[in-house]
PDB file as gemmi writes it, atoms N, CA and C in Angstrom:
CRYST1    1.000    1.000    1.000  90.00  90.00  90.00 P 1                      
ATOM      1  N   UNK A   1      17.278   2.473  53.674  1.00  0.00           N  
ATOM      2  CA  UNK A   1      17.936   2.272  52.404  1.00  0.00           C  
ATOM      3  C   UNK A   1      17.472   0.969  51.757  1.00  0.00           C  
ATOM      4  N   UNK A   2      17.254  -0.187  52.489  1.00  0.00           N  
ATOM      5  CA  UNK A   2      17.066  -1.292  51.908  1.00  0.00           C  
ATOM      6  C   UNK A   2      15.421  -1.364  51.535  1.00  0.00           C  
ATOM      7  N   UNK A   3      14.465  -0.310  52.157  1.00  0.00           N  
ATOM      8  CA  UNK A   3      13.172  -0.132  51.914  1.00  0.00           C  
ATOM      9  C   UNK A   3      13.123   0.751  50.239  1.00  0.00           C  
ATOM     10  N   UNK A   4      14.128   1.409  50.173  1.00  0.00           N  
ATOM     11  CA  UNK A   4      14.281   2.255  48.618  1.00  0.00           C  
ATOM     12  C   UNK A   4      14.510   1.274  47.899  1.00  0.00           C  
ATOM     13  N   UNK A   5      15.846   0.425  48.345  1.00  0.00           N  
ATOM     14  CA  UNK A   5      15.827  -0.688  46.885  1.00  0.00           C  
ATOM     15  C   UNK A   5      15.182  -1.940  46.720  1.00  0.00           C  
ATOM     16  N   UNK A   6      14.014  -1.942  47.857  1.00  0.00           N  
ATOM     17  CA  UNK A   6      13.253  -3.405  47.647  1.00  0.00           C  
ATOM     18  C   UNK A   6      12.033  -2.484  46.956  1.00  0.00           C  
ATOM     19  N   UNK A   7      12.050  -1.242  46.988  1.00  0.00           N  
ATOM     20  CA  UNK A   7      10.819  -0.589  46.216  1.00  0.00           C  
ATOM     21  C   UNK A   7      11.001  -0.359  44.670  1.00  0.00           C  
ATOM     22  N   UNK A   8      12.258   0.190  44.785  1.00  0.00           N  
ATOM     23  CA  UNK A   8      12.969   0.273  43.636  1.00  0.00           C  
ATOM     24  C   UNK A   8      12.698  -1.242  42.790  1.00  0.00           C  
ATOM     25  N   UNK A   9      13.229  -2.028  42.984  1.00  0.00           N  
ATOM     26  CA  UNK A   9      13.642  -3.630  42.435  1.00  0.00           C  
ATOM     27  C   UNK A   9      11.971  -3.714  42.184  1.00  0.00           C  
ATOM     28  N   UNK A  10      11.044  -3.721  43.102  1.00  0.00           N  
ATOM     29  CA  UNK A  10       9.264  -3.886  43.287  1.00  0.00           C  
ATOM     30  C   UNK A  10       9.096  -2.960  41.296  1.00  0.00           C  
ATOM     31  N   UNK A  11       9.409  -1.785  41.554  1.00  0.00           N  
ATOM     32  CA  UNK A  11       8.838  -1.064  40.590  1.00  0.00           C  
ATOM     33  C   UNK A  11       9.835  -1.295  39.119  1.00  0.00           C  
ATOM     34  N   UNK A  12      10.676  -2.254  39.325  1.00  0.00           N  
ATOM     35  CA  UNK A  12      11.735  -2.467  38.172  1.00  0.00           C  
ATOM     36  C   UNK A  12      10.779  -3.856  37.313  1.00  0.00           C  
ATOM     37  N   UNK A  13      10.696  -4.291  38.251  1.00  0.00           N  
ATOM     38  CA  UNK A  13       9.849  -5.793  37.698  1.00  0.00           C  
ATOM     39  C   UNK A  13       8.715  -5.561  37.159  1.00  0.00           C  
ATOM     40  N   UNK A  14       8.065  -5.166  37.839  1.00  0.00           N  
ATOM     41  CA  UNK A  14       6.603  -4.598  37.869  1.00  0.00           C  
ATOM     42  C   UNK A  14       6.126  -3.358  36.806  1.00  0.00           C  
ATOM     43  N   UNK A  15       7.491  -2.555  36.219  1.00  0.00           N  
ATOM     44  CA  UNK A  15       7.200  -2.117  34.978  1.00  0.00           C  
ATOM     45  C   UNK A  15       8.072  -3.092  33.451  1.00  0.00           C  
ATOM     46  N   UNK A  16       8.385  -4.244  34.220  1.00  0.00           N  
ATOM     47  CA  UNK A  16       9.226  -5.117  33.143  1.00  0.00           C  
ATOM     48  C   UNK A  16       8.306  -5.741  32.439  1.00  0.00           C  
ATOM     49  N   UNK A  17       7.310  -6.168  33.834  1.00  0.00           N  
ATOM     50  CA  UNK A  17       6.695  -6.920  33.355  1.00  0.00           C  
ATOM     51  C   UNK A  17       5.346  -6.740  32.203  1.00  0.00           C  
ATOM     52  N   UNK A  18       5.382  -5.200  32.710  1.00  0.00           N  
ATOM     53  CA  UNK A  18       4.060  -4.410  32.061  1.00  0.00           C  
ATOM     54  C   UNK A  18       4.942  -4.305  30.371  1.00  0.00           C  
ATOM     55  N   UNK A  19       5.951  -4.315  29.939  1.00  0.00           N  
ATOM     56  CA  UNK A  19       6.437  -3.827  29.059  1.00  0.00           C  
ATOM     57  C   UNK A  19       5.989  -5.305  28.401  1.00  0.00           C  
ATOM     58  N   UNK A  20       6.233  -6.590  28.905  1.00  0.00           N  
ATOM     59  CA  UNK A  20       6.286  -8.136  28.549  1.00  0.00           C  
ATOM     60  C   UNK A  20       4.739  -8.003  27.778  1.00  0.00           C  
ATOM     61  N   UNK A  21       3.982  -7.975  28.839  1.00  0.00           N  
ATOM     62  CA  UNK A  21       2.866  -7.640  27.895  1.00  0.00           C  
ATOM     63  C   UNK A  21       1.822  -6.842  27.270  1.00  0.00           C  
ATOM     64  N   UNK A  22       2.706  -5.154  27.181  1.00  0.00           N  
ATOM     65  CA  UNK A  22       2.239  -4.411  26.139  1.00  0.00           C  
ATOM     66  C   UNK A  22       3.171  -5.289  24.856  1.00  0.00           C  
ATOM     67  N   UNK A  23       4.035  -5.628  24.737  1.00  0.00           N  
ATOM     68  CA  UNK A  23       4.584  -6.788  23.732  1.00  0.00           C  
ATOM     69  C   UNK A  23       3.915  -7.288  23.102  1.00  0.00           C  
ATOM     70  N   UNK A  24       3.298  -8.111  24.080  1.00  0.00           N  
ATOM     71  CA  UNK A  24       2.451  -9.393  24.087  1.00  0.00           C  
ATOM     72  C   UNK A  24       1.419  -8.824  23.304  1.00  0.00           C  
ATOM     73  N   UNK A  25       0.748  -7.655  23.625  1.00  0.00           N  
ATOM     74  CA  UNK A  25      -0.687  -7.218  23.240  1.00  0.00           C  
ATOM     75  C   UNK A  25      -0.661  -7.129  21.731  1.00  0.00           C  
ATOM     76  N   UNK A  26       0.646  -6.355  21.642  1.00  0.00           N  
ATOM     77  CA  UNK A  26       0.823  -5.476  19.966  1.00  0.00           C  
ATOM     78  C   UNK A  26       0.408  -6.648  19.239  1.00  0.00           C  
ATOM     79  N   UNK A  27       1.627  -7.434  19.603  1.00  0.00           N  
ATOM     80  CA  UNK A  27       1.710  -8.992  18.697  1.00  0.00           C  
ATOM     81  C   UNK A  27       0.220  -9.603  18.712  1.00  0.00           C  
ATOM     82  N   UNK A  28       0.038 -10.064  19.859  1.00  0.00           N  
ATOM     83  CA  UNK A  28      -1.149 -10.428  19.199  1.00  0.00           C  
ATOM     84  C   UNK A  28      -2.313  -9.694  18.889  1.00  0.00           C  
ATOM     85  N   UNK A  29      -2.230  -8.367  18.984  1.00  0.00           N  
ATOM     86  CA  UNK A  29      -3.368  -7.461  17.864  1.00  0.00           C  
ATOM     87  C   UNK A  29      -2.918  -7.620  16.596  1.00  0.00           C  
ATOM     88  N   UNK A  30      -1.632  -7.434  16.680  1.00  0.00           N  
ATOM     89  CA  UNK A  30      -1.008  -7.583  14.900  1.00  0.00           C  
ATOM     90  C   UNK A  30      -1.564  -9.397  13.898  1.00  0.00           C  
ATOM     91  N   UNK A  31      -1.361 -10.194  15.219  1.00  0.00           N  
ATOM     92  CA  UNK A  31      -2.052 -11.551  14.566  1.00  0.00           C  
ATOM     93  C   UNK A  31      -3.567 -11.283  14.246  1.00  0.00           C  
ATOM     94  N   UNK A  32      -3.978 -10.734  15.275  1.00  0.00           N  
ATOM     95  CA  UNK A  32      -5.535 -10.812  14.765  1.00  0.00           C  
ATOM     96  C   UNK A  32      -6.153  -9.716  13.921  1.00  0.00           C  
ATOM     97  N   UNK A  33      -5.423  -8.613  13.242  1.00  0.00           N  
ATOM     98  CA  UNK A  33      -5.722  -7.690  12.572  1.00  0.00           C  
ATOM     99  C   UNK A  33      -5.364  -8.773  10.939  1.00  0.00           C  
ATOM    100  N   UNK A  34      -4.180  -9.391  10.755  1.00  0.00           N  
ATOM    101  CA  UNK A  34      -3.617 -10.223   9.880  1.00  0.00           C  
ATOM    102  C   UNK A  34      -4.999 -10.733   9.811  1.00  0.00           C  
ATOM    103  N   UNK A  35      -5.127 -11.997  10.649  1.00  0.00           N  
ATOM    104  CA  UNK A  35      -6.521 -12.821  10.754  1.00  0.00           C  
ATOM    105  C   UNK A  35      -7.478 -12.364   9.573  1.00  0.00           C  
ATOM    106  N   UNK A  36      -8.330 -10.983  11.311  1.00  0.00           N  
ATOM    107  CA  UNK A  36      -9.084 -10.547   9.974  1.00  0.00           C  
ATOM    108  C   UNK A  36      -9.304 -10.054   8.551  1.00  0.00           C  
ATOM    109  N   UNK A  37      -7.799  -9.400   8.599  1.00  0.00           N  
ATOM    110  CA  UNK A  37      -7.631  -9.140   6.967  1.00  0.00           C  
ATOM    111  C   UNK A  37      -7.899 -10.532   5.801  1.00  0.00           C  
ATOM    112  N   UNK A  38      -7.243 -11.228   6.344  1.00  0.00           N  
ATOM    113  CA  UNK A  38      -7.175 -12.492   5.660  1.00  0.00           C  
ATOM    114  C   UNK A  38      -8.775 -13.196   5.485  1.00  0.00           C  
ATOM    115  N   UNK A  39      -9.782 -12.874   6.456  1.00  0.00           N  
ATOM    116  CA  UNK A  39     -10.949 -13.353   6.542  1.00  0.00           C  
ATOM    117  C   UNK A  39     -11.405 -12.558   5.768  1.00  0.00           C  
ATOM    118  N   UNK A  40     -11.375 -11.406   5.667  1.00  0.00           N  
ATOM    119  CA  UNK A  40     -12.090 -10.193   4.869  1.00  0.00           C  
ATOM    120  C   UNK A  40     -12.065 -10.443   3.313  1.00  0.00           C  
ATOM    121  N   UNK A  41     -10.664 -10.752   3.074  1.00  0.00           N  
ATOM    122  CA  UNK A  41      -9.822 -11.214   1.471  1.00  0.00           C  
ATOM    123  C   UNK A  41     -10.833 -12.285   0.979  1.00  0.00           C  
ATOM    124  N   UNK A  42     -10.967 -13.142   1.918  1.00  0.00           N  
ATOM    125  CA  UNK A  42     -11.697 -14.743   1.688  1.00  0.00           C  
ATOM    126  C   UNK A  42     -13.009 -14.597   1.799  1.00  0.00           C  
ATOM    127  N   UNK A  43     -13.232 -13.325   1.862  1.00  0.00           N  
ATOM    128  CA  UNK A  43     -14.854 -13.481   1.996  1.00  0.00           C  
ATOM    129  C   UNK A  43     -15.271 -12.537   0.465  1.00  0.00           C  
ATOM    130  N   UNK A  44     -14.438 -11.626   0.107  1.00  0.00           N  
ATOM    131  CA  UNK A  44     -14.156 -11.098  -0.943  1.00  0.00           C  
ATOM    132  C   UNK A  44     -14.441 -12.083  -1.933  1.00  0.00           C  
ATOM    133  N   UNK A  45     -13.282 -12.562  -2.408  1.00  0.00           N  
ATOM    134  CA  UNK A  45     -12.998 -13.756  -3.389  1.00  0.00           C  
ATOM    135  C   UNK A  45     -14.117 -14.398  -3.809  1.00  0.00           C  
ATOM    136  N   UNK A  46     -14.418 -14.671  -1.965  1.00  0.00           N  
ATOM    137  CA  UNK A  46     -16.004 -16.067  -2.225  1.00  0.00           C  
ATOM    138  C   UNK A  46     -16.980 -15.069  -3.467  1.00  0.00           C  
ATOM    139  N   UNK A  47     -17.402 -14.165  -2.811  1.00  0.00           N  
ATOM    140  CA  UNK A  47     -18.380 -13.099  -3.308  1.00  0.00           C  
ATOM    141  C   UNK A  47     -17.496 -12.973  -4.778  1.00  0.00           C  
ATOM    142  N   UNK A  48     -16.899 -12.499  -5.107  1.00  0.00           N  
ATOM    143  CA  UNK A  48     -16.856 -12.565  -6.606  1.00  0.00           C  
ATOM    144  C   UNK A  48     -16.730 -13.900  -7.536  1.00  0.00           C  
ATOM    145  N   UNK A  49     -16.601 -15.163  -6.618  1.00  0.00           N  
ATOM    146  CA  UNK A  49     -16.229 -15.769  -7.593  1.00  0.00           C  
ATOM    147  C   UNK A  49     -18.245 -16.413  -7.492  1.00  0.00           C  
ATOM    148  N   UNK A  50     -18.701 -15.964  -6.512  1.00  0.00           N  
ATOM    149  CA  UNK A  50     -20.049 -16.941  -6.831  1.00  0.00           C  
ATOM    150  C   UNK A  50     -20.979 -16.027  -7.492  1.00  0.00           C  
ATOM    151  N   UNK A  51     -19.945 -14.511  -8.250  1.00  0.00           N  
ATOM    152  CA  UNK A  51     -21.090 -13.651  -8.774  1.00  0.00           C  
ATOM    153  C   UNK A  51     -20.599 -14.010 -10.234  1.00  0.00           C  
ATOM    154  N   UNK A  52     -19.194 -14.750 -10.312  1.00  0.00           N  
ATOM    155  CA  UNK A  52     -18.488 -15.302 -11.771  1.00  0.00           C  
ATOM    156  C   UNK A  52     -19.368 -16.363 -12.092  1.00  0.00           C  
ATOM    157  N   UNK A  53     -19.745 -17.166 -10.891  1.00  0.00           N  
ATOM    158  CA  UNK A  53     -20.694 -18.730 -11.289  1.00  0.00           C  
ATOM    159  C   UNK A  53     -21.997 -18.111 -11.846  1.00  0.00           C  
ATOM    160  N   UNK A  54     -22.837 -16.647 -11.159  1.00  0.00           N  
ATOM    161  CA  UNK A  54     -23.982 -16.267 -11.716  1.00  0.00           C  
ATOM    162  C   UNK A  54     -24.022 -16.134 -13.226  1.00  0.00           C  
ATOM    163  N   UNK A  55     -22.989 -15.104 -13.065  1.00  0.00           N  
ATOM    164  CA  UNK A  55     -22.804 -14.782 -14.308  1.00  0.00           C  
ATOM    165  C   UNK A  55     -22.757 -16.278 -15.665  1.00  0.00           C  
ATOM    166  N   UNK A  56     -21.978 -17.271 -15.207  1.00  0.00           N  
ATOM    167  CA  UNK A  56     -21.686 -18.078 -16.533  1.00  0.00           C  
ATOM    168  C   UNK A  56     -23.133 -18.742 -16.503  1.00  0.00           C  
ATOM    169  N   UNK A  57     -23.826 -18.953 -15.664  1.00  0.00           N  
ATOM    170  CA  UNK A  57     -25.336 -19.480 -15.673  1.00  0.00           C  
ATOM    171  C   UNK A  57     -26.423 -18.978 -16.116  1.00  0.00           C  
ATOM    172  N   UNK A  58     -25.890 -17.655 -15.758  1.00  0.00           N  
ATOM    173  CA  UNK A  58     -27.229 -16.895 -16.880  1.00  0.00           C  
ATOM    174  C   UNK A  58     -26.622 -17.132 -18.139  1.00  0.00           C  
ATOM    175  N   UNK A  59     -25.134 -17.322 -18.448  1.00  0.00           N  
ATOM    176  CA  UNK A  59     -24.734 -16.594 -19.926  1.00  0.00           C  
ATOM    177  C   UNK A  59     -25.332 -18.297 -20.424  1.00  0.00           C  
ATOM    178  N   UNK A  60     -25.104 -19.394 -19.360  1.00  0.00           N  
ATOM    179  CA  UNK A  60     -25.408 -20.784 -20.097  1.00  0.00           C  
ATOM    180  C   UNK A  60     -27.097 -21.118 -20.153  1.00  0.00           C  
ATOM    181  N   UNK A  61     -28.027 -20.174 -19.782  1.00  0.00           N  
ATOM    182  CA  UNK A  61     -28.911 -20.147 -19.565  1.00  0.00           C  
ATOM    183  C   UNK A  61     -29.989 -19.309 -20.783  1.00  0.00           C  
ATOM    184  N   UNK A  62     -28.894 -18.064 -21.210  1.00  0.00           N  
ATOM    185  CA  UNK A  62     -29.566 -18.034 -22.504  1.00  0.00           C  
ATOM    186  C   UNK A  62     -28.655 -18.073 -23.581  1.00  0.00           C  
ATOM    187  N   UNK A  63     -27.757 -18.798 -23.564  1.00  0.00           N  
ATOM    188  CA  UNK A  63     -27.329 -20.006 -24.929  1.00  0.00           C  
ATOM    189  C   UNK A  63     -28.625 -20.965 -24.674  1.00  0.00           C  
ATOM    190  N   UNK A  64     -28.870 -21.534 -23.707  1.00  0.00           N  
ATOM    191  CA  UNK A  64     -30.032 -22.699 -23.806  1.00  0.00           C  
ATOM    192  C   UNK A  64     -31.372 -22.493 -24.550  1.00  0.00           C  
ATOM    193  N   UNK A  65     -31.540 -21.075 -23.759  1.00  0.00           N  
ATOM    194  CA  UNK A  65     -32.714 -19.979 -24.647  1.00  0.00           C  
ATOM    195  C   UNK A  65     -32.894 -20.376 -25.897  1.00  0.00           C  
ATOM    196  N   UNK A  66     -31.411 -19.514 -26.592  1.00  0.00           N  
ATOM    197  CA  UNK A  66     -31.457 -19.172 -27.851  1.00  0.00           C  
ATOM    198  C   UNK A  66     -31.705 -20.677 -28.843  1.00  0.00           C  
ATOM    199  N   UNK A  67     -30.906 -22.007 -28.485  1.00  0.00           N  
ATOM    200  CA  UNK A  67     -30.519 -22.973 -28.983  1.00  0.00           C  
ATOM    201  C   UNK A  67     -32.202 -23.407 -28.673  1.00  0.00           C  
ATOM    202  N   UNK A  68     -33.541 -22.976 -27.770  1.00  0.00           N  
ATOM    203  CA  UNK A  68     -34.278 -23.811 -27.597  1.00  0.00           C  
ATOM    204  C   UNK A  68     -35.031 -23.032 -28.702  1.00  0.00           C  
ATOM    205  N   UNK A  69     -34.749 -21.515 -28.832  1.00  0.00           N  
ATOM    206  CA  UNK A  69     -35.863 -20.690 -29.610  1.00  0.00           C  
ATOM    207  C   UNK A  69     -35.157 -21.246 -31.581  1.00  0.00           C  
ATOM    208  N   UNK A  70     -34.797 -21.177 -31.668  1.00  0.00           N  
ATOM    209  CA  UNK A  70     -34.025 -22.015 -33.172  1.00  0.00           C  
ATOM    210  C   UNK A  70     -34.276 -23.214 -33.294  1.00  0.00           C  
ATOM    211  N   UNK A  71     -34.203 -24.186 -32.247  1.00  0.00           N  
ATOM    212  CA  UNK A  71     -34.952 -25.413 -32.666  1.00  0.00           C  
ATOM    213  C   UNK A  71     -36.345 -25.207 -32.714  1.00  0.00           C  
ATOM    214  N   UNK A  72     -37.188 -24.279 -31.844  1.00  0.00           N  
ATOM    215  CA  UNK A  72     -38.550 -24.469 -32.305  1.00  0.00           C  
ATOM    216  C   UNK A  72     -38.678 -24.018 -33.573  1.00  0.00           C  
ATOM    217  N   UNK A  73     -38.184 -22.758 -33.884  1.00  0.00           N  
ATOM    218  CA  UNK A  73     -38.465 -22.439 -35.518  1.00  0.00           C  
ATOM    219  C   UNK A  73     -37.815 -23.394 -36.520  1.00  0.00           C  
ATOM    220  N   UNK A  74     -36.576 -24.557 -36.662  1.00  0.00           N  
ATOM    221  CA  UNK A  74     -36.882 -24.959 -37.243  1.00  0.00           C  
ATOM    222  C   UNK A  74     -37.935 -26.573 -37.417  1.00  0.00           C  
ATOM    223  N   UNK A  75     -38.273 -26.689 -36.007  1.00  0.00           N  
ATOM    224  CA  UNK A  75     -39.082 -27.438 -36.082  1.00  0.00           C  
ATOM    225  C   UNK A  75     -40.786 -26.981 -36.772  1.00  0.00           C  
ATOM    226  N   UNK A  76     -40.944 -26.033 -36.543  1.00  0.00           N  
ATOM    227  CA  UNK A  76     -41.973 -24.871 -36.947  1.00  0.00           C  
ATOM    228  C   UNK A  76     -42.102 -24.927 -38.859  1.00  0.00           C  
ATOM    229  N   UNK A  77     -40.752 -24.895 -39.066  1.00  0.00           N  
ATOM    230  CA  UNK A  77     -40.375 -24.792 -40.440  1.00  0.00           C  
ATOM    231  C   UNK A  77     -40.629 -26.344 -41.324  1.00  0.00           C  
ATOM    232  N   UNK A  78     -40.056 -27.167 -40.435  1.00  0.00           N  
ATOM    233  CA  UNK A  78     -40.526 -28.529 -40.555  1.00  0.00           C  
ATOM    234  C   UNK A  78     -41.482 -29.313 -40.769  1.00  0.00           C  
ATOM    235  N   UNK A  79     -42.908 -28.575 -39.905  1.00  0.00           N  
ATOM    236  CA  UNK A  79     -43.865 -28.654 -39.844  1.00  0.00           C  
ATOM    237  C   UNK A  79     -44.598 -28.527 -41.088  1.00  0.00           C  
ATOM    238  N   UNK A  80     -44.263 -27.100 -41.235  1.00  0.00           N  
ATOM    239  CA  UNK A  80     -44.805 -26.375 -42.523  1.00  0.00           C  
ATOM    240  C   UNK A  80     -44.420 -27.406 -43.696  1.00  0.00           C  
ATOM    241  N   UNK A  81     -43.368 -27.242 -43.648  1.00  0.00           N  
ATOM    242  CA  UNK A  81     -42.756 -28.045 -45.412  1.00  0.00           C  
ATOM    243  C   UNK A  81     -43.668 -29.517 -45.269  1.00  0.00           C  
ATOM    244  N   UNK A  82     -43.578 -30.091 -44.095  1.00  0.00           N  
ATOM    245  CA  UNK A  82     -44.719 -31.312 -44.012  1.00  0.00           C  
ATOM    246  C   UNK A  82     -45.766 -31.157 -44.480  1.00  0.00           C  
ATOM    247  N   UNK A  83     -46.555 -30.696 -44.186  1.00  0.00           N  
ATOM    248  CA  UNK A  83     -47.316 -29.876 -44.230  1.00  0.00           C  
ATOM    249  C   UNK A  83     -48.080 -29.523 -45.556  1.00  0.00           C  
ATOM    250  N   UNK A  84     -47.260 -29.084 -46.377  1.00  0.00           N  
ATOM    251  CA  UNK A  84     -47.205 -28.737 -47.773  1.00  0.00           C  
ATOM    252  C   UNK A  84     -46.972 -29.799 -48.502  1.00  0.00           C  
ATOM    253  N   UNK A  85     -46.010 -30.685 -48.304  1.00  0.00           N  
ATOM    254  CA  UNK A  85     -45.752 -32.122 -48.571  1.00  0.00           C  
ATOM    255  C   UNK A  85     -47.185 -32.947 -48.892  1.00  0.00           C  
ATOM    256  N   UNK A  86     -47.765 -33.240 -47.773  1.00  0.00           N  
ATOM    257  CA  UNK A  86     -48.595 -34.019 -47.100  1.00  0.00           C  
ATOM    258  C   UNK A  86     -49.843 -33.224 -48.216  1.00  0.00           C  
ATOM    259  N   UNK A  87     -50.117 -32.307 -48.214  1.00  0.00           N  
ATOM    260  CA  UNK A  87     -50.968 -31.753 -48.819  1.00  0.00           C  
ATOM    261  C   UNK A  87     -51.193 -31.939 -50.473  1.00  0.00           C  
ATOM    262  N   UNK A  88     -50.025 -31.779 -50.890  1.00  0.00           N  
ATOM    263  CA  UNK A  88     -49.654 -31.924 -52.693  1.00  0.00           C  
ATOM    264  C   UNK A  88     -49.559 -33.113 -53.338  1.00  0.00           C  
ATOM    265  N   UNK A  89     -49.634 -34.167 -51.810  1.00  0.00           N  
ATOM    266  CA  UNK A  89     -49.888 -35.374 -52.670  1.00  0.00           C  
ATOM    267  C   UNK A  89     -51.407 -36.113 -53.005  1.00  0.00           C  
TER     268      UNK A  89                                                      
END                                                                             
């Protein structure tokens, strides 16, 4: 009898303990599923916001364009009227 309940008590603990850390496991799969979600989010973000920086660099890149192609023509234009100036006198 006392061999049943020291087996008994053996297999009481011994599935207590298994319960402690299937616990244990969930939780911390649940932290590290969180984790990676959270890493995934942040890697997201990064990626759009350094395709937002592309973007304003090209857009500041041909404003620079345009502002360089207008000053040459009116420097072009400048030229000319000099040009004509310089000539008529």
């Amino acid at each position: 009898m006392k061999k049943v309940a020291l087996t008994a008590l053996v297999l009481a603990l011994g599935l207590a303990a298994c319960e402690k850390k299937t616990a244990t496991t969930v939780d911390n799969n649940t932290v590290t599923t969180e984790t990676t979600v959270a890493a995934d989010t942040n890697v997201a973000v990064d990626a759009a916001n350094s395709a937002d920086n592309a973007l304003d660099a090209a857009g500041a890149a041909t404003a620079n364009a345009a502002a360089g192609a207008a000053n040459a023509t009116a420097n072009g234009l400048n030229a000319t009227a000099n040009a004509v100036a310089n000539t008529a006198k």
